[in-house]
C-alpha positions in Angstrom: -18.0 39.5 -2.1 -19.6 36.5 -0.6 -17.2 34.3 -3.0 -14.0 35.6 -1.6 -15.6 35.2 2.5 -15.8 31.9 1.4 -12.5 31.1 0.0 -10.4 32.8 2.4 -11.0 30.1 5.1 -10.7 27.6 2.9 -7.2 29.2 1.3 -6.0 29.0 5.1 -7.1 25.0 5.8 -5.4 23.9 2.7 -1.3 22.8 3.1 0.1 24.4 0.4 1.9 21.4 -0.9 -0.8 18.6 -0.6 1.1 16.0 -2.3 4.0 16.1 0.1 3.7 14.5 3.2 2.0 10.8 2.4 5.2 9.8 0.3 7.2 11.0 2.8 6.3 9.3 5.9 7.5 6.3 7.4 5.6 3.6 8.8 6.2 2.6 12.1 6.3 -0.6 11.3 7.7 -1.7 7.8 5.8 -5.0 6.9 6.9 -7.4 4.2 3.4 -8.5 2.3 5.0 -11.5 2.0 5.4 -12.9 5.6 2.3 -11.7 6.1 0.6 -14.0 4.0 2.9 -16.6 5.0 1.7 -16.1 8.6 -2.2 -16.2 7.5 -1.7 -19.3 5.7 0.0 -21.0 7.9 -2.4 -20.1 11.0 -5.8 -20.1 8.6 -4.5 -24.1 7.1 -3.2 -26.7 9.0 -0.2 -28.2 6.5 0.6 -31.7 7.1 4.5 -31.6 6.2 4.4 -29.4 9.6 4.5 -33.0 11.6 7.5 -34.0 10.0 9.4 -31.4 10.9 8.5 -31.9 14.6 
């Protein structure tokens, strides 16, 4: 009896489809990996072809 006390709650807290909703969802804010890098390079190293284009 004690086993099924403590599965009911459980049962209850559990989505019944727990795979669903991660692949699903959108970010807010799609980011390309990519640019991102760029960005961090280019702000972390200072490049010296940047004066030329100046």
């Amino acid at each position: 009896m004690l086993s099924t006390l403590r599965n009911e709650p459980i049962e209850r807290m559990l989505p019944k489809d727990p795979m669903d909703p991660i692949e699903k969802a959108d970010p807010r804010e799609p980011m390309d990996i990519n640019e991102f890098v760029d960005h961090k390079l280019n702000t972390e190293f200072f490049e010296p072809t940047l004066i030329t284009e100046f």
